[in-house]
N, C-alpha and C positions, 0 to 999 in steps of 0.2 A: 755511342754516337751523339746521342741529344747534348752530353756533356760539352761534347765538342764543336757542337754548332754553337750552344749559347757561349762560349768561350771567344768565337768570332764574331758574333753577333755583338758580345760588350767591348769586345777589342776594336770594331768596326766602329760602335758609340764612341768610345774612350777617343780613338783618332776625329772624327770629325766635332767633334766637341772643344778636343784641344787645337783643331784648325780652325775652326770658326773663331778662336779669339787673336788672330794673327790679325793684324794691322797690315790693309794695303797701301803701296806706294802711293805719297801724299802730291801727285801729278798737281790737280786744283790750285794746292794750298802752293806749291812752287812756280807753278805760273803768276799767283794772286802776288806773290813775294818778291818775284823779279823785276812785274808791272809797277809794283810802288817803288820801287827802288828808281827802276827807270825811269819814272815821272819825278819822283826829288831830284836824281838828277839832272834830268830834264829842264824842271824850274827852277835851279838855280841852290838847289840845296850846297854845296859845296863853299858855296860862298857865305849864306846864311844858316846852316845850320848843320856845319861839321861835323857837329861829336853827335850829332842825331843819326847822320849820315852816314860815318864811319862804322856806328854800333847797328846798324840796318845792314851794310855787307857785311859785315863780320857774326851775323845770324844768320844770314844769305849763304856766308859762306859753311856755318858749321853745319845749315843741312844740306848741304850738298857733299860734305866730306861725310855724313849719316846715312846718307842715298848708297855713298860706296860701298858701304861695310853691311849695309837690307838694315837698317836699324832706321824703319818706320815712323816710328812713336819719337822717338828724338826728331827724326828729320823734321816732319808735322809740327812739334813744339817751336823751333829752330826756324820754319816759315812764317809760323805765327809769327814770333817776336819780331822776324825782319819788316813783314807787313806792318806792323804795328812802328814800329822805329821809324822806317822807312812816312808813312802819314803823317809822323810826327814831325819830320823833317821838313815834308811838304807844307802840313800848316803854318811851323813856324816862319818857313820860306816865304808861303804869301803873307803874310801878316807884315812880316817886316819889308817888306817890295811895296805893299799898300802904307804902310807906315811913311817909306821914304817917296811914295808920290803924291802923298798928302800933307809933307810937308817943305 
């Protein structure tokens, strides 16, 4: 019987060991990714800064097709990038709006 206790007892480690490395739903990082998006667009990004802007949904969108499939860790990378794309759009955006009202 002790055999088969510790058998559960490492079986019981073994499983919460291997769940604890599971990656939750990146909720945060999809919110943070849609609000840049919607502010480049917002500001004018389409007009100013296209290919910023196109490659900011198109990260937008492949965590959202990573969301479908529970594939985490993609999705999270996949936010990041749009976040970041997405900022970049935006700065470009005002720079060039402050560019053309300045001159």
């Amino acid at each position: 019987m002790p055999r088969l206790s510790a058998f559960f007892s490492g079986f019981v480690l073994a499983i919460a060991i291997a769940g604890s490395g599971c990656a939750a739903a990146p909720v945060q990082e999809m919110s943070d990714a849609r609000q840049a998006v919607r502010a480049a667009v917002d500001a004018g990004a389409a007009e100013y800064a296209p290919d910023e802007l196109k490659a900011a949904e198109e990260y937008l969108r492949r965590a959202q097709e990573s969301l479908k499939i529970w594939n985490f860790a993609q999705a999270r990378m996949n936010a990041l990038g749009a976040k970041d794309r997405a900022q970049g759009a935006l700065r470009i955006t005002r720079r060039t709006k402050n560019e053309v009202d300045h001159n």
